[in-house]
C-alpha positions as CSV (number, residue, x, y, z in Angstrom):
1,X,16.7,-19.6,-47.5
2,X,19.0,-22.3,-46.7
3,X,22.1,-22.4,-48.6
4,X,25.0,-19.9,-49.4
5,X,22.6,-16.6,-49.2
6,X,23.7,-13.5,-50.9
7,X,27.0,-11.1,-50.5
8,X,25.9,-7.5,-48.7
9,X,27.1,-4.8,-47.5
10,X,27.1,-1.8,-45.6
11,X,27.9,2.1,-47.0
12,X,29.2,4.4,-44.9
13,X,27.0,7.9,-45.5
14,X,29.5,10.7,-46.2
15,X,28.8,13.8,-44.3
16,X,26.9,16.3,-45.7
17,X,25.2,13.2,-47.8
18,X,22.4,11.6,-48.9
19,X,21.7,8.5,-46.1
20,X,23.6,5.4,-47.5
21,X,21.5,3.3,-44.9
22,X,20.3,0.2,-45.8
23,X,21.6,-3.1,-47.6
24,X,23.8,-3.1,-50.6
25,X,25.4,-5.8,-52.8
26,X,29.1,-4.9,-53.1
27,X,28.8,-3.4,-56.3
28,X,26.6,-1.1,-55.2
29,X,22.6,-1.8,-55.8
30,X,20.6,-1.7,-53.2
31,X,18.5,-4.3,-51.9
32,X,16.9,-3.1,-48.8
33,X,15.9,0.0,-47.4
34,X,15.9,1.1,-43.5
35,X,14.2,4.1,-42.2
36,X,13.4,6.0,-39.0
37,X,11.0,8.6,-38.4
38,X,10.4,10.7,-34.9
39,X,7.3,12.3,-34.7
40,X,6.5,14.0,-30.9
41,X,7.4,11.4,-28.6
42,X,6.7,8.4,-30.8
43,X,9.4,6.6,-33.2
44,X,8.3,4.2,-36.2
45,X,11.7,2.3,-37.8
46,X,11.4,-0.4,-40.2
47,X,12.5,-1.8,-43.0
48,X,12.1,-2.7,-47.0
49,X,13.2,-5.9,-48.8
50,X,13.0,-6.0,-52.2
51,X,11.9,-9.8,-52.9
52,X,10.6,-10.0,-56.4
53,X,9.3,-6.0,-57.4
54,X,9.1,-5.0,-60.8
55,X,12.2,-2.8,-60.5
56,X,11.4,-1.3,-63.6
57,X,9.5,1.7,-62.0
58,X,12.5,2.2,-60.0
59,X,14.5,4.1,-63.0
60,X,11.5,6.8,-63.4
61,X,12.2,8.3,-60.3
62,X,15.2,9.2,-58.1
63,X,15.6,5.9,-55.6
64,X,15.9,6.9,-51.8
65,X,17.0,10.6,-52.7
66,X,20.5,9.0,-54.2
67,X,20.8,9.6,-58.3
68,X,22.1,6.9,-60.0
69,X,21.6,4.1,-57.3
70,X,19.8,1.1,-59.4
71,X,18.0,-1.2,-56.8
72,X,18.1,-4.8,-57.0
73,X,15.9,-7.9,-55.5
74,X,16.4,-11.2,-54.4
75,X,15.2,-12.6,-57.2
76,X,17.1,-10.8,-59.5
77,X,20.1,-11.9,-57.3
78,X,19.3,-15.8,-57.3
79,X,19.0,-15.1,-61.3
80,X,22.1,-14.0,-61.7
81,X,23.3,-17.1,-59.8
82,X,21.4,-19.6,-61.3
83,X,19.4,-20.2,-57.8
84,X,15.4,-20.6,-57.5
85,X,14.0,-16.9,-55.9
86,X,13.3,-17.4,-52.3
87,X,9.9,-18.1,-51.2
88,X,8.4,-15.5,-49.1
89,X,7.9,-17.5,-46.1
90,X,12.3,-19.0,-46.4
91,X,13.0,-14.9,-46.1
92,X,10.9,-14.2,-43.6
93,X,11.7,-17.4,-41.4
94,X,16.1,-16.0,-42.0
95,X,15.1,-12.5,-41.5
96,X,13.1,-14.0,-38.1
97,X,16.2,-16.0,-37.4
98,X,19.0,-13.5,-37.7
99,X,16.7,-10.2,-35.7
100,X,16.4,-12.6,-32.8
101,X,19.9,-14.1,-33.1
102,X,20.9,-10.5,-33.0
103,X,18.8,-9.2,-30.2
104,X,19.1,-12.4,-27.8
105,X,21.7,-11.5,-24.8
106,X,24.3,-13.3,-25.1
């Protein structure tokens, strides 16, 4: 995915809420999901990036617990911007890029 890439965002969860964790566009639709789980002495974290779904299934259920959130993709973000959807292997190679750029020392 070279080139200008996509505004995101970060929510802030407030307390007694629903987790806001995950990626967001800044009007609110969410693009990826992050999760945790602890289950006896082992943890499993991860993460979801919507690509190219077929979001349609997402409005006959509640999304990540949060009523009213509508999710979003990148394709459906590159569409909106006239831009080709990003092949999986472009978002893989940034997503590569950026975790180690963000866990090398330094």
């Amino acid at each position: 995915m070279d080139g200008p890439g996509f505004p995101a965002v970060r929510r802030e969860t407030p307390p007694g809420s629903e987790s806001l964790a995950g990626v967001w566009t800044p009007d609110h639709r969410k693009l990826a999901s992050i999760g945790m789980r602890i289950s006896g002495s082992v943890s499993s974290h991860g993460f979801a990036l919507n690509m190219d779904p077929d979001l349609s299934v997402c409005t006959t259920f509640t999304a990540c617990a949060l009523p009213g959130v509508r999710m979003t993709s990148l394709a459906e973000l590159a569409a909106e911007r006239g831009l080709p959807t990003p092949t999986h292997s472009e978002v893989r190679d940034t997503v590569a890029r950026a975790v180690t750029a963000h866990l090398t020392p330094g």
